[in-house]
N, C-alpha and C positions, 0 to 999 in steps of 0.2 A: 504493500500500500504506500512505504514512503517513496519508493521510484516514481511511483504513478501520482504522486502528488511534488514531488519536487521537478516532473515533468510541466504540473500546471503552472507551477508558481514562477518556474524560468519563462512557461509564455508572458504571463502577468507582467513581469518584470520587461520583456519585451515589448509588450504592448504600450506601456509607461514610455519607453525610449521612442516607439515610432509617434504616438503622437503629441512629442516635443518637436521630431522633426517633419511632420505633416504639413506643417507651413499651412495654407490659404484655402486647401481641400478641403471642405469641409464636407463635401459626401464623404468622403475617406476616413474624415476625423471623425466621423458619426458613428461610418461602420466599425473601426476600433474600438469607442467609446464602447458600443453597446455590447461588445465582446467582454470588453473589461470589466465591466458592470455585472454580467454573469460570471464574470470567475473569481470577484473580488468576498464574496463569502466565503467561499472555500478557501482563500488563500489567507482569509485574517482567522478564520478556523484553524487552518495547517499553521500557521504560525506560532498559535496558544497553544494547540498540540506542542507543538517542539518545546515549545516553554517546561508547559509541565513533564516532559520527557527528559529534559535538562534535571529540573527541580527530584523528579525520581531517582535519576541515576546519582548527582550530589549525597541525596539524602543515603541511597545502599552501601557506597562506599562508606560513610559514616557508622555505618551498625558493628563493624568491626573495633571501632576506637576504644581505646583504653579510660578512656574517661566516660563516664557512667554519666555524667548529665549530656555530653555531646550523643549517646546512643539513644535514650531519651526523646531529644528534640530530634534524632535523627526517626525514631518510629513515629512518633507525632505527626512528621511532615508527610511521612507515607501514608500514614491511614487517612491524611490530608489527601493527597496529592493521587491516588490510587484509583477511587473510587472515579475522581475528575477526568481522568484517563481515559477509563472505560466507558463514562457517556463520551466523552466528546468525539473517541474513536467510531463507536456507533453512529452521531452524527454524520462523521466525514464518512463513511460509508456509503451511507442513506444520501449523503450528497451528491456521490460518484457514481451514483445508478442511473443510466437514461434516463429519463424522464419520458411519462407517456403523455403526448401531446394534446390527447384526448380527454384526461383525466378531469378536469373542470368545467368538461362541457355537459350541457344536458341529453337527456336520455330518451330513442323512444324503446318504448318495452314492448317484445307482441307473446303474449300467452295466449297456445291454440291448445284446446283441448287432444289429448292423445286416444292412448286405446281405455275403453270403458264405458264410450255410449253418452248417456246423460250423466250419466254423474262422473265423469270426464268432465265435462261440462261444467259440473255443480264446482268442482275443486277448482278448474281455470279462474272460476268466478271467486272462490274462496282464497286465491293466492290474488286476486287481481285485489280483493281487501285487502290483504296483508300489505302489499305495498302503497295502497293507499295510505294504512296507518304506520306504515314507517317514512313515506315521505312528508305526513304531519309532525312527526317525531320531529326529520330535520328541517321545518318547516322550509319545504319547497312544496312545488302545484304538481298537481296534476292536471293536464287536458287528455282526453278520450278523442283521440283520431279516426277510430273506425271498430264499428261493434257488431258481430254477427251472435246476436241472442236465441238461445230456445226459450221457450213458454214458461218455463220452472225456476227461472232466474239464473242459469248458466248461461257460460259464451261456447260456441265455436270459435272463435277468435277475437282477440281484444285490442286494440293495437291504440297506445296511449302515450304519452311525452311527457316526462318528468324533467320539469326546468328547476333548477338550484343550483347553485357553485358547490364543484365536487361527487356532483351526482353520478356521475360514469365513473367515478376512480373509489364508489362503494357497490352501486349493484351493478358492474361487470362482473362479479364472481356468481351471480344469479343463471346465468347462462348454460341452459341444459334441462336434463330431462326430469320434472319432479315425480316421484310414486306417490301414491296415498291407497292408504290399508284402511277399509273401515266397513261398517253394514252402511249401502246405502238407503234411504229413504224409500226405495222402492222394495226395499228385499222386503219378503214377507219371512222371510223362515230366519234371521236373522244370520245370514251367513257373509262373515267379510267378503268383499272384492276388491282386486288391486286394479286400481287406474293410474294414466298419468296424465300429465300437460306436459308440453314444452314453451319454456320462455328463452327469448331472443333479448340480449341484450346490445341497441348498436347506438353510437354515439350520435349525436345530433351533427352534420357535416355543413359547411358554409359550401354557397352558389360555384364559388371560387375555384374547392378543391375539387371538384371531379367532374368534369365536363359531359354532359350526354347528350351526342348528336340527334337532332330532330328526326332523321331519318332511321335514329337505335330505335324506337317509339310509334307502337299505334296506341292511338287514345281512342277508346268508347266510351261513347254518352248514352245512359239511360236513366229510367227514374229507378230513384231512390224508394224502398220498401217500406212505407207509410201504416199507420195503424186502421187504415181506413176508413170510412166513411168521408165527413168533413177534411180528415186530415190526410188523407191521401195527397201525394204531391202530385200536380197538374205539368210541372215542368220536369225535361230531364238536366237533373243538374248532379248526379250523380256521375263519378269518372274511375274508370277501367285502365289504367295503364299495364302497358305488355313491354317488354326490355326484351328483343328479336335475338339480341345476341344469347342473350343467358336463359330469356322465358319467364324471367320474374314477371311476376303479376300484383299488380297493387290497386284496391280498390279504396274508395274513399267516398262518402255519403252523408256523413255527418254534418257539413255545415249547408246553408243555407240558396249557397251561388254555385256556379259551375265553376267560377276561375277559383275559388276558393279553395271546392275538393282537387281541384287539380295542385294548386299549389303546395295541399297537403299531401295527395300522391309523389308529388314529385321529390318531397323532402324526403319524404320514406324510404322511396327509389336511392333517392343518393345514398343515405346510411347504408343503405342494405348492399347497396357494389362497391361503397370503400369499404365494408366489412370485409365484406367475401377478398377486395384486394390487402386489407392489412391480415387478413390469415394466409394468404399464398407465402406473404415476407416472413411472418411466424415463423410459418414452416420451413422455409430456406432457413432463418437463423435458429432454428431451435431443434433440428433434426434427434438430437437426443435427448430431445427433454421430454420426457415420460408425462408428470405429471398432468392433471387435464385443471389445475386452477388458473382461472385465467384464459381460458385459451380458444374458448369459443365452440368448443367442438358441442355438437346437437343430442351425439348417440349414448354420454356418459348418462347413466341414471346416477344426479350428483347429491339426492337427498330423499329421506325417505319420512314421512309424515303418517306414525301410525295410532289412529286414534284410539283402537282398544287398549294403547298401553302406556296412552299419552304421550310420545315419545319423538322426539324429531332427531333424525341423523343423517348430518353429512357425513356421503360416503369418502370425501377425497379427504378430511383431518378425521377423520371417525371421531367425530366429534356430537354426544348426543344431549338433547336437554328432556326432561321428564317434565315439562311445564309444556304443553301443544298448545291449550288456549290463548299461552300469553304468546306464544312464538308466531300463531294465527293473527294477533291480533296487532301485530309490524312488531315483535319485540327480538329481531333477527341481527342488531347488534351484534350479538355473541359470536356468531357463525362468521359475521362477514370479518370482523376482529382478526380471528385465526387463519381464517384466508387470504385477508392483505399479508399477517406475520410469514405464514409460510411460503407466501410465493416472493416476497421480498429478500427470505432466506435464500431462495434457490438462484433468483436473479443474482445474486450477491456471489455466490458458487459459481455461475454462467462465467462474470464477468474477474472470477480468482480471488472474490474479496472475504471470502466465508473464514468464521474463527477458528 
């Protein structure tokens, strides 16, 4: 770690010298500047590191001394100077990890019921709660993009956008296939059945980064699915996008105008092909990384919610709580905790930095 930090700290120190002699450039002085500006934390971190690394080794050579109050002041400054160490190295760690570019943007989520019928259904609808009451938890919003409902109060599909700072850099780890173990509503003999959902977690993507040619695109217009009578929609303002190249299909009905649900198809659309292109680059860089936190993959069954025994457990930290109703009711904290810690561990390993 100190090679790789006394590598930053000599650009730092370069950077310092070019723009004394950048003279009148001021695009040049700019783009310096904002270089130095992100490596100037790290480098006044690496520096107090050194400090107390100096002040450590001082103080060990001292525990040898013949004089009994210099041995003393010399364990003193260690049980000081020790513990300082150890966070601050943690820090510079945590500092030297890429950064995910996405991690503060907002979210859309799509929960589509799996195998199970309707109460497939019922549980999409009972995880699309839970995230409702964990994004009150961190008070962010929620808005409901597109909803394909059955009669009983389940979805076939839900597809919604969670705006708040930091919202993708906590439910990316949601990503995957959930089980639930329980009698449903409709059994009469009372015999469990396992269903699932799958949830899609992709980042909210600007106009900017992913360009899709007019000609990648058919759009259909129809009406939207109304509860009838009076409120049946007369117009079609409901919009079908199709992506030629891949097949994706995005529908959207929800809002009131036609340019609207398009606009909302079309955001969908972008998330959903920078996903699929930041998992091609995963997989080029991570060929050996086992683990599924993080990672986007669809096929992992990553959590298991079983009500006869009130029990919720992620399968990737076998990590389980005995409290379902509060876990149901957004209190998933706990889960997503152990899954930042662990895949920060392994990024950390990837990149040579692990303790």
């Amino acid at each position: 770690m100190l090679d790789k930090l006394a590598g930053i700290e000599e650009r730092y120190n370069e950077l310092n010298q070019l723009l004394i002699e950048v003279g009148d450039d001021y695009h040049r002085a700019a783009e310096l500047g904002i270089e130095r500006a992100e490596l100037e934390p790290l480098v006044n971190k690496t520096r107090h590191y050194r400090e107390l690394l100096s002040r450590q080794e001082e103080a060990q050579a001292l525990l040898d001394a013949e004089d009994e109050e210099l041995r003393q002041l010399a364990e003193a400054e260690l049980a000081d100077v020790d513990p300082q160490i150890e966070n601050i190295a943690a820090e510079i760690k945590r500092m030297l990890l890429p950064s995910d570019r996405r991690d503060q943007r907002n979210v859309i989520m799509e929960i589509r019921a799996g195998t199970g019928g309707d109460e497939a259904a019922l549980f999409a609808a009972d995880l699309f709660r839970m995230y409702n009451r964990y994004a009150e938890r961190k008070h962010w919003t929620i808005e409901v993009l597109s909803a394909s409902e059955i009669g009983i109060g389940g979805f076939k599909e839900v597809i919604f956008m969670v705006k708040g700072k930091g919202a993708y850099s906590r439910l990316k780890y949601e990503s995957g296939v959930h089980r639930v173990q329980r009698v449903p509503v409709t059994e009469s003999q009372g015999r469990i059945h396992t269903s699932t959902a799958t949830v899609a977690v992709l980042a909210e993507v600007d106009d900017v980064e992913i360009e899709i040619p007019e000609s990648d695109i058919r759009i259909d217009v129809y009406k939207s699915a109304g509860a009838g009578g009076q409120n049946v929609q007369k117009n079609a303002t409901a919009i079908r996008l199709t992506h030629l190249p891949t097949g994706i299909v995005v529908q959207c009905q929800d809002e009131r105008s036609q340019l609207q649900n398009r606009l909302r198809a079309m955001s969908i659309l972008r998330a959903r092909l920078y996903e699929i292109e930041e998992e091609k680059q995963r997989q080029e860089q991570e060929e050996t990384r086992r683990s599924q936190v993080g990672s986007g993959e669809r096929s992992e069954k990553i959590r298991t919610y079983n009500y006869p025994q009130s029990r919720v457990t992620d399968h990737r930290i076998n990590l389980s709580s005995y409290n379902l109703p509060v876990v149901m009711d957004g209190e998933i904290e706990e889960f997503i905790d152990e899954l930042a810690t662990r895949d920060e561990a392994e990024r950390l390993a990837a990149v040579g930095l692990e303790d």
